[in-house]
C-alpha positions as CSV (number, residue, x, y, z in Angstrom):
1,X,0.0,0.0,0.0
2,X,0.7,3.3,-0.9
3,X,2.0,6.0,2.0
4,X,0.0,9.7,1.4
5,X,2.0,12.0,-0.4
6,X,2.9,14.4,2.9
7,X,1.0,17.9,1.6
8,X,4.2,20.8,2.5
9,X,2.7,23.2,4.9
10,X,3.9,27.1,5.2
11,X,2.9,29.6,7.8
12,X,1.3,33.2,6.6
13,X,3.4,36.0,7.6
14,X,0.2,37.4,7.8
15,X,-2.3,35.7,10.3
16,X,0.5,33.2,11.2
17,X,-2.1,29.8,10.3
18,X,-0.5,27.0,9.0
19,X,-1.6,26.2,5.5
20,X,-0.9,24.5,2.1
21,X,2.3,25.8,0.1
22,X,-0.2,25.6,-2.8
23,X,-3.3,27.9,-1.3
24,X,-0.5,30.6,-0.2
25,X,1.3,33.3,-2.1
26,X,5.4,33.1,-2.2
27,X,6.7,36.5,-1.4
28,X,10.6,35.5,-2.5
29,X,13.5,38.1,-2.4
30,X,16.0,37.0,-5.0
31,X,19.8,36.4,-4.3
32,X,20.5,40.4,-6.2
33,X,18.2,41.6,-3.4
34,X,15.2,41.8,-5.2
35,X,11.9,41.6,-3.8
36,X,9.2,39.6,-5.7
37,X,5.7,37.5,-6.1
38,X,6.5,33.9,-7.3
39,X,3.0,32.5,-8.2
40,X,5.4,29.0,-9.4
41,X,7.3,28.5,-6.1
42,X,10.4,27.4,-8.1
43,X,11.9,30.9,-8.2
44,X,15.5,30.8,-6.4
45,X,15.9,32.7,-3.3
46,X,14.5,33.1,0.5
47,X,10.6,33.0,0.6
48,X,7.9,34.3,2.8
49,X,4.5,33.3,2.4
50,X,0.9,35.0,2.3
51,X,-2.9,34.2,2.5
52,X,-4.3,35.4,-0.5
53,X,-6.3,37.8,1.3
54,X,-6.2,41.7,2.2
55,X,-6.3,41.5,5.6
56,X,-3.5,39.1,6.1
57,X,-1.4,41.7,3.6
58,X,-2.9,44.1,5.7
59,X,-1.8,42.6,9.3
60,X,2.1,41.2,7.5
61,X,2.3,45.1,6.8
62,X,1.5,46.9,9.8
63,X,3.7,43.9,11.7
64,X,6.2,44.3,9.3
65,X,6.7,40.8,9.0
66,X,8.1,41.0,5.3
67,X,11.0,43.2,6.5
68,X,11.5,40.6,9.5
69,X,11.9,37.5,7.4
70,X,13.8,39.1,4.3
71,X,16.3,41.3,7.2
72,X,15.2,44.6,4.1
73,X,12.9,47.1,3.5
74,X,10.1,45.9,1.5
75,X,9.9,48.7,-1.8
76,X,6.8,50.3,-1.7
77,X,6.1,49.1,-5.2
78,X,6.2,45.6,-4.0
79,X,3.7,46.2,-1.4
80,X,1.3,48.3,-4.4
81,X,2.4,44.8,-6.6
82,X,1.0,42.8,-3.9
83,X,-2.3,44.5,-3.1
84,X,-3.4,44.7,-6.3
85,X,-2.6,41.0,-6.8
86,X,-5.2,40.3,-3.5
87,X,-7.4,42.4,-5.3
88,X,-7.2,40.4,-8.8
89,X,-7.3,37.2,-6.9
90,X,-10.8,37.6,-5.1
């Protein structure tokens, strides 16, 4: 018999649930410094991850928790980038 695939769980920076990789958004900051969204999960670098919702955006933001797990300033662009995705995605 077969064993169940183990299903690869990630906290949200956000609301700080435990979740599936695959229902959460990859916040990755590349090895240049660069901070991005990585909808794959394959792009190199350190990742932080997000419920696809406002208010977990919202609550990583005020809390800063972005800043906290990358050690940088998150560019405001990234935080307009990652709204608007939230806002796409509901």
């Amino acid at each position: 018999m077969q064993k169940p695939k183990k299903i690869p769980q990630r906290q949200c920076v956000g609301c700080r649930e435990m979740k599936e990789k695959r229902e959460l958004i990859r916040v990755v900051k590349s090895p240049e410094g660069e901070v991005s969204l990585d909808f794959s999960g394959k792009k190199p670098g350190r990742g932080a991850y997000l419920c696809p919702d406002a208010e977990c955006l919202k609550r990583a933001r005020k809390a800063r928790s972005l800043e906290r797990a990358f050690s940088a300033p998150i560019p405001p662009e990234v935080w307009a980038r990652l709204e608007e995705e939230m806002a796409h995605g509901e």
